[in-house]
C-alpha positions in Angstrom: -10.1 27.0 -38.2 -13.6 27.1 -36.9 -16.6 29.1 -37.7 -19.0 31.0 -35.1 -22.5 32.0 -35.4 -24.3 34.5 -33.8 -28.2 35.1 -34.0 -29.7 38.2 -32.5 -30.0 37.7 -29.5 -26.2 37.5 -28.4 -26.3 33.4 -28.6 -23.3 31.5 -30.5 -22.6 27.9 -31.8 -19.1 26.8 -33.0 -18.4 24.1 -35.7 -15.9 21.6 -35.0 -12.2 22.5 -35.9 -10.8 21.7 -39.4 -7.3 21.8 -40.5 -6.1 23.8 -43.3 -2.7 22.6 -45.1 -1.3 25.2 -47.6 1.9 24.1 -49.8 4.1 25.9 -52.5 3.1 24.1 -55.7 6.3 22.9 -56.9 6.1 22.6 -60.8 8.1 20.5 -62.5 10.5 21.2 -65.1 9.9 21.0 -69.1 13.4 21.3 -70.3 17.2 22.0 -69.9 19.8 24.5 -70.6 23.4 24.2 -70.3 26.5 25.6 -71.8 28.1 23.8 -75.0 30.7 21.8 -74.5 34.4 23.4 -75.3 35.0 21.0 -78.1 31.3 21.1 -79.2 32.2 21.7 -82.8 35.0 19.6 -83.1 34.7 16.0 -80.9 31.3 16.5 -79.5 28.4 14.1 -81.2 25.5 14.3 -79.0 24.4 15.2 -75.4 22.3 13.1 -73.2 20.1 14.7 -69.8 20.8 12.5 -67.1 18.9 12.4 -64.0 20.1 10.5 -60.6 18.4 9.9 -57.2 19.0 12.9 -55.2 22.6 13.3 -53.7 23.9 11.1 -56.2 27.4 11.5 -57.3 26.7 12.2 -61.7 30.5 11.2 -62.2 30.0 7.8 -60.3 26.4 6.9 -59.8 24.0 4.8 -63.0 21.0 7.1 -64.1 17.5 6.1 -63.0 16.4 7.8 -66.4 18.6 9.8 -69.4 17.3 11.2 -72.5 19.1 11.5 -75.8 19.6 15.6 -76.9 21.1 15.1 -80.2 23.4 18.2 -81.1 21.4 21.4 -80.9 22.7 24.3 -82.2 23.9 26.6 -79.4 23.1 30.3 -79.2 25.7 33.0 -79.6 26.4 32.9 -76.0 27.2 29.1 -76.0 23.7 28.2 -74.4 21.5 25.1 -75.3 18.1 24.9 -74.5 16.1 22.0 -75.1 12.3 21.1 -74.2 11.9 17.9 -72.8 8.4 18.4 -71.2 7.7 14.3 -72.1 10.6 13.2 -70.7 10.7 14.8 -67.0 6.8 14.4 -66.4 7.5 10.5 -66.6 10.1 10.7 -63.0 7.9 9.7 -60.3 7.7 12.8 -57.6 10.4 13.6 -56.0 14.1 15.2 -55.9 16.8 13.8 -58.4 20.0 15.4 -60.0 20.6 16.5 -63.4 24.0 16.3 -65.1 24.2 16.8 -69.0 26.7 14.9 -70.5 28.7 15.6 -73.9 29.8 12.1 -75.9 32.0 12.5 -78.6 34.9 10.7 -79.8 37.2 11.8 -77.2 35.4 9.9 -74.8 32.1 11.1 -72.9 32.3 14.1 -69.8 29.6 15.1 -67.5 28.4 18.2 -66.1 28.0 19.2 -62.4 24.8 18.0 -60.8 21.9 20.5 -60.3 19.6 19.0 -58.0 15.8 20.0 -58.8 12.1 19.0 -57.3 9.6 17.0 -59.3 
């Protein structure tokens, strides 16, 4: 952009051309939700957030960060929430994966990844 002035007498001057960038504001997540596990009240003993470099594999690749999510009680539709505000403003900028994963004595399974933006 550039702005012109004009006096009264018809006569102009231009300023010199700046650049104006507009981006989306990409705000970063606070928290999860995902569905309980099918043996939740039976094997299940805790769930961990894990997040991965983006277009990692969650069944194959190490975590660059996890967080411990205890065993929340779900809601009547099987949903967990949990607010992890503390946890996901410490990943540097950028796009990862997130995979829950259920640990219990059975052994420990992990969700599908959901890619997001930090």
């Amino acid at each position: 952009v550039h702005a012109i002035a004009y006096d009264g007498d018809g006569a102009s001057s231009t300023t010199a051309a700046t650049t104006i960038t507009v981006a989306a504001a990409v705000t970063p997540p606070t928290g999860v939700v995902f569905q309980k596990s099918a043996d939740h009240a039976t094997l299940v003993t805790s769930y961990e957030l894990r997040v991965f470099a983006n277009g990692a594999n969650p069944n194959t690749a190490t975590p660059l960060a996890k967080v411990n999510l205890g065993k929340p009680t779900p809601a009547t539709n099987g949903d967990i929430t949990v607010s992890q505000p503390t946890f996901f403003s410490t990943l540097g900028a950028g796009s990862y994966v997130a995979a829950v994963a259920a640990i219990g004595s059975g052994g420990t399974s992990i969700s599908t990844g959901v890619t997001f933006t930090r």
